[in-house]
C-alpha positions in Angstrom: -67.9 149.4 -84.6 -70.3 148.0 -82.3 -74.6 147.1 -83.0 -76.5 149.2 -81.7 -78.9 147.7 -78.4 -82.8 147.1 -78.3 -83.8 148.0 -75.1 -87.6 146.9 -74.1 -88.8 148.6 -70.8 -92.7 148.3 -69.8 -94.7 150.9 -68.6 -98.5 149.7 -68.1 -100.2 148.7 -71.6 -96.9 150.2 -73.7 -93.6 148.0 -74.7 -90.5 150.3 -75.6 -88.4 148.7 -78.2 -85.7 150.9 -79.6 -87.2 154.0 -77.9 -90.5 153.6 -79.3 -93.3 153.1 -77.6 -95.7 150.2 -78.8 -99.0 149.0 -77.2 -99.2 145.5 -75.9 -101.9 144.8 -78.3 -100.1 145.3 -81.1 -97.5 142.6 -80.6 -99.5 140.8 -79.5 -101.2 140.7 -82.8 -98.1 140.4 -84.6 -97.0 137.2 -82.6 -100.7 135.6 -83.6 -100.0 136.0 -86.9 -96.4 135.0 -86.9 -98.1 132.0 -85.4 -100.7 131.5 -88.0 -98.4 131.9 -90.5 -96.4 129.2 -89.5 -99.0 126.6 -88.9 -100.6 127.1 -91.9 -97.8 127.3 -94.0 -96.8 123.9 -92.1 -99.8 122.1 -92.5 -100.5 122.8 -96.2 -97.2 123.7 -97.0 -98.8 126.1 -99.8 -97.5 129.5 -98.5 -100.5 131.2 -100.6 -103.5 130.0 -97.6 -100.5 130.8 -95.2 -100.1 134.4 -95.7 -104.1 135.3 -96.4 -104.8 133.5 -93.0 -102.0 135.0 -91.1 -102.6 138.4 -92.4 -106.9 138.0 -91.3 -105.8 136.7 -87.9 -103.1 139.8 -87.3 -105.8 142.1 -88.4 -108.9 140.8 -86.5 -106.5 140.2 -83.0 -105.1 144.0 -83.7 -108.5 145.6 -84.2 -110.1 143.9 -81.7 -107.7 144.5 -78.9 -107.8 147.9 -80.0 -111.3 148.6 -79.4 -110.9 147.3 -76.3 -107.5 149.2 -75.4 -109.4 152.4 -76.5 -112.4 152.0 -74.5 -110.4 151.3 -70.8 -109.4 155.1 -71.3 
């Protein structure tokens, strides 16, 4: 039995991972708040602050960058 493979192919502002298409912004906000997450979580080694401040960053990258996605079409 074999795993199945995660293919990523670009095309323009979209990602494809696994066949589905995902807009750059998007990880892109998911990557800021892995990143927030960690440093956080690192520095005050409480992962309460960690998660609340990860969570804000992902949400105000992702709705930002999607305002601006929406308004280039």
């Amino acid at each position: 039995m074999t795993a199945p493979s995660v293919k990523l192919a670009t095309s323009g502002t979209e990602v494809r991972i696994a066949g589905v298409p995902w807009p750059v912004y998007k990880l892109v906000a998911l990557a800021v708040g892995l990143l927030v997450l960690l440093v956080v979580g690192v520095v005050t080694m409480n992962p309460g602050p960690a998660v609340v401040a990860a969570s804000a960053a992902a949400t105000v990258v992702w709705l930002g960058l999607g305002l601006f996605q929406s308004s280039d079409d």
